[in-house]
C-alpha positions in Angstrom: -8.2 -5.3 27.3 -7.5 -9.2 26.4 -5.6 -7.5 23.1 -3.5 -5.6 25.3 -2.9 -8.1 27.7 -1.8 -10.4 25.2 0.2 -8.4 23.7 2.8 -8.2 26.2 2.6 -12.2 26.3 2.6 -13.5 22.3 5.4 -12.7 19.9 2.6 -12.8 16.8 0.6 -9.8 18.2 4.3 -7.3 18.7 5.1 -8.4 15.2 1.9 -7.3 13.9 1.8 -4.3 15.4 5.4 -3.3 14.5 4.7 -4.4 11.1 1.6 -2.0 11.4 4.5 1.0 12.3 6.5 -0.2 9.3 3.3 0.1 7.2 2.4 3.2 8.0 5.5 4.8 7.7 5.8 3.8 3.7 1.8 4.5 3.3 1.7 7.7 4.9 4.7 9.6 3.2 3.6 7.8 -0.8 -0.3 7.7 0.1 -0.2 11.6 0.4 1.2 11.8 -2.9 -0.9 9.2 -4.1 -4.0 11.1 -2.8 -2.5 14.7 -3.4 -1.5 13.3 -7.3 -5.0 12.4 -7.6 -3.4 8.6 -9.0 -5.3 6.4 -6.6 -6.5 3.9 -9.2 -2.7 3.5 -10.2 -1.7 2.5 -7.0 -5.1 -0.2 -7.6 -3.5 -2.0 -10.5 -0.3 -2.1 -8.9 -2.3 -4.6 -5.7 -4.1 -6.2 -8.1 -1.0 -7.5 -9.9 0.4 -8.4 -7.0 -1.6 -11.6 -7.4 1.0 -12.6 -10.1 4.2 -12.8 -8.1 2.2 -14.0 -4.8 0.8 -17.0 -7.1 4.3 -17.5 -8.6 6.3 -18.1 -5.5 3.5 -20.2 -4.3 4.0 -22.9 -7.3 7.9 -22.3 -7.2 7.6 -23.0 -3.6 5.1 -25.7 -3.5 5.9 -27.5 -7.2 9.5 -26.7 -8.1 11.2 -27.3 -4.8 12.3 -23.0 -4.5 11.9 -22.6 -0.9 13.5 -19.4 -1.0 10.8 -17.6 -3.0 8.4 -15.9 -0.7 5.6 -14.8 -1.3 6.8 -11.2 -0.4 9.3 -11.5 -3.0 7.4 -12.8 -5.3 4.7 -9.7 -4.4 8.1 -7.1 -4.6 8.9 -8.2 -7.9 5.1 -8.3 -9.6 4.8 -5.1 -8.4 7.7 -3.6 -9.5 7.2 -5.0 -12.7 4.1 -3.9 -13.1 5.3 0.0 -12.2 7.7 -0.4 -14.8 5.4 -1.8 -17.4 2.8 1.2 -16.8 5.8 3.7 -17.2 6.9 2.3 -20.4 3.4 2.1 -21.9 2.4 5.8 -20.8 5.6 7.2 -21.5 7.6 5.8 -23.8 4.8 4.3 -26.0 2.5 7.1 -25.3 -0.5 4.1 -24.9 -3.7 5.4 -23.1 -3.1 5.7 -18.8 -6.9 4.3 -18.2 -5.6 1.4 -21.1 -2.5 0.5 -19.2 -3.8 0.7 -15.9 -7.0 -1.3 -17.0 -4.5 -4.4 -19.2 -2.6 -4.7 -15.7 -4.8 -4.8 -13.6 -6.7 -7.6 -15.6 -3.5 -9.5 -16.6 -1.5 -9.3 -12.8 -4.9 -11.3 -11.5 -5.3 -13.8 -14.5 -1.4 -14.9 -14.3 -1.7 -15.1 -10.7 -5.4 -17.2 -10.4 -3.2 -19.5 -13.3 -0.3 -19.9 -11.2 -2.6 -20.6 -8.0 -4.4 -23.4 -10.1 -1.3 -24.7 -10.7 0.3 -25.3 -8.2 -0.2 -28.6 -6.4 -2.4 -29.2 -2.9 -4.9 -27.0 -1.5 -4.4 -23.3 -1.2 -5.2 -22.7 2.2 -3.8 -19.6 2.3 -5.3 -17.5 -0.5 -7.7 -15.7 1.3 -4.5 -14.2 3.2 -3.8 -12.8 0.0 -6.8 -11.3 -0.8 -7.5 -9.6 2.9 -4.4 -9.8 4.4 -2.4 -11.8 7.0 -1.0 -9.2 9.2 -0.7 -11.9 12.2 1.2 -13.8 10.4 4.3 -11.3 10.3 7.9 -13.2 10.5 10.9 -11.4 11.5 12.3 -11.6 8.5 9.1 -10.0 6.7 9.9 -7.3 9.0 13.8 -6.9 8.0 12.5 -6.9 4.1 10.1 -4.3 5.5 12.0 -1.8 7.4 14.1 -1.9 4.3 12.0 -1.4 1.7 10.7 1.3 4.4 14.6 3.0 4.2 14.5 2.9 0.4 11.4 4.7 -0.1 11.8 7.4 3.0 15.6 7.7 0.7 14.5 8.5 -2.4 11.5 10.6 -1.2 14.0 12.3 1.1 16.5 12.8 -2.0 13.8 13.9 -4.5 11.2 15.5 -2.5 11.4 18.5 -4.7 10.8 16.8 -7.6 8.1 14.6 -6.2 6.6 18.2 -5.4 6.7 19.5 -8.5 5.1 16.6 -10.8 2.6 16.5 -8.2 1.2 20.1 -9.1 1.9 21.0 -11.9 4.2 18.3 -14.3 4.3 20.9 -17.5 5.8 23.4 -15.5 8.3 21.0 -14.0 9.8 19.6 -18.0 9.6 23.7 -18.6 11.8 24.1 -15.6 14.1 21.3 -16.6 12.6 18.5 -14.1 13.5 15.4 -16.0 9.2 14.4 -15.5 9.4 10.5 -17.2 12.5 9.7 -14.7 10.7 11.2 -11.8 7.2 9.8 -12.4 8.9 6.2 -13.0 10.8 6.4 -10.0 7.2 7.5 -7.6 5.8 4.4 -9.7 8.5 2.3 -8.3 7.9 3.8 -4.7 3.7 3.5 -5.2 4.9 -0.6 -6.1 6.9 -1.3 -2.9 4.3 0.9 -0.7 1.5 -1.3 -2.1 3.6 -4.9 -1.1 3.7 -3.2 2.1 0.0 -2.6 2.5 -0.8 -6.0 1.0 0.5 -7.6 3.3 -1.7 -6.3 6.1 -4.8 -5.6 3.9 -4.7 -7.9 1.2 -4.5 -7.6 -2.2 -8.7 -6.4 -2.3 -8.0 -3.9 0.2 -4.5 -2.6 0.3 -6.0 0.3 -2.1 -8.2 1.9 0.6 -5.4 1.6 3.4 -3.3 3.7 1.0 -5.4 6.5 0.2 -7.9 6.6 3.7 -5.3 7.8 6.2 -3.8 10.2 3.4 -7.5 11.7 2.5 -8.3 12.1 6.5 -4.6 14.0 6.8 -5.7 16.1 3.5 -8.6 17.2 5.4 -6.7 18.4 8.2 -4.1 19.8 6.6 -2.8 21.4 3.3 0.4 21.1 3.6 2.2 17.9 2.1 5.1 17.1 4.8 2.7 17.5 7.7 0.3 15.7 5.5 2.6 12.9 5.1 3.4 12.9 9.1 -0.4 13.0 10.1 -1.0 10.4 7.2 1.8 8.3 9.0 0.1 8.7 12.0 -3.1 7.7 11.4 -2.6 4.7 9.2 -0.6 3.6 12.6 -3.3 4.6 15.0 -6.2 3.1 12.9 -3.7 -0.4 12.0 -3.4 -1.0 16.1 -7.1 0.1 16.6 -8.1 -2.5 13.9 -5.9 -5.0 15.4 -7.8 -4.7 18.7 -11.1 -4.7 18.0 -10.8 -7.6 15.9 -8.9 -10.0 18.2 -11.5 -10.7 20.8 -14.3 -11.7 18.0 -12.2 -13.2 15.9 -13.2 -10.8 12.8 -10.6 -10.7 9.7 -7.7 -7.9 11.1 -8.0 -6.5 7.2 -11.3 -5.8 6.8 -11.3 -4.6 10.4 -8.5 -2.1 10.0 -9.7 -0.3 6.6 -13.6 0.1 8.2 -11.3 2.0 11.1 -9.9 4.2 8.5 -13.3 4.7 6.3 -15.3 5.9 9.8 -12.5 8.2 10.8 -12.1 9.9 7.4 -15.8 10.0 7.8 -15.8 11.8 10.8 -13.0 14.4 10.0 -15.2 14.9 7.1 -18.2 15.9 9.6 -15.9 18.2 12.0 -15.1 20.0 9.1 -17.9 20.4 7.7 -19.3 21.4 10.8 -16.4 23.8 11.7 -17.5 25.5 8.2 -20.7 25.9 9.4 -19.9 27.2 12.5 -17.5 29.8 10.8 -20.4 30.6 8.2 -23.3 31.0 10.7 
């Protein structure tokens, strides 16, 4: 009740909860084909790196003067980086996925802990990047949000048949004349802006299980990928706001809060339907 109440009163708490909206919007539609791909550990390097460009616009903001650097930008830019160094390993140098996956994952964190130790004065706010600051929201992290929200719900909107068909079954897509490297670079690209999305509101540690958690919990509802994506959508919203109010009155990190929300509920749709089985067997 004091969340509620107070949400009608402080700027900080609408913010965070449309920035929750925003978030979900992005995570359900690509977490479903994260999940339904079977690529979750992908989407895991992609976070990790994040580190880089979060730590670079920290010492460009803090040691060269470059005020206009954000952290989300910096984050935007690691990421999509880091997509686009994963394609061209996999693809165009045929290099191991586990290999790439692993040297970006390992290499995003080290440049970004060697930027951090760079850059002068205490760094208050690294554990923001590792669990998230979703109370922290500005407007204009929304605006850079809704957009990169636009851009991703365009190109899944434009490609969706595409996306569809690498999902299930990529041989048969380059058979059928699908152009597979350009489309499994582009849903890189979308995984990498989906993750700076989620990062910011789970952190770096934890953006991984607020991609995939909502998507799984749709999957076992439904098997069908656009309600999949909708219900996903839903539920990354629903457990974001839920997360948000049980951890204002104690004070407990809105993150960490927000992805045990999603674990117990993908946990319990797990039970109904196991149960439901049951109940049909017996």
């Amino acid at each position: 009740m004091t969340f509620l109440h107070d949400l009608l009163r402080f700027p900080f708490l609408q913010y965070a909860v449309l920035a929750g909206a925003l978030t979900a919007v992005a995570g359900g539609v690509v977490g479903s084909l994260v999940v339904v791909r079977r690529t979750t550990y992908l989407a895991g390097a992609i976070s990790h790196c994040v580190l880089a460009g979060l730590g670079l616009a920290r010492y460009l903001q803090r040691g060269c003067g470059i005020s206009w650097f954000t952290p989300m930008l910096g984050a935007a830019l690691a990421a999509v980086a880091a997509a686009a160094l994963i394609a061209w390993l996999t693809m165009r140098q045929r290099q191991r996925i586990d290999t790439a996956l692993s040297m970006v994952w390992a290499v995003g964190m080290a440049i970004g802990i060697s930027f951090l130790a760079a850059t002068p004065g205490y760094q208050d706010d690294l554990m923001s990047y590792l669990f998230g600051s979703i109370l922290l929201v500005d407007p204009a992290e929304l605006a850079l949000m809704a957009g990169l929200d636009a851009l991703i719900l365009l190109a899944i909107g434009l490609f969706y048949n595409q996306f569809l068909a690498i999902a299930f079954n990529a041989d048969h897509a380059r058979l059928r004349g699908v152009r597979v490297a350009l489309f499994e670079t582009i849903f890189l690209l979308l995984t990498a802006l989906t993750v700076v999305l989620l990062v910011k509101v789970a952190g770096i540690v934890l953006a991984l299980a607020l991609l995939t958690l909502p998507a799984a919990t749709a999957g076992v509802l439904t098997r069908r990928l656009v309600p999949m994506m909708a219900l996903a959508a839903g539920i990354c919203f629903a457990m974001t706001c839920g997360g948000l109010a049980l951890s204002y009155g104690p004070e407990w990190p809105p993150g960490a809060t927000i992805v045990e929300l999603a674990a117990g509920g993908y946990l319990v749709a797990v039970g109904i339907r196991k149960l439901r089985r049951h109940a049909a067997g017996g």
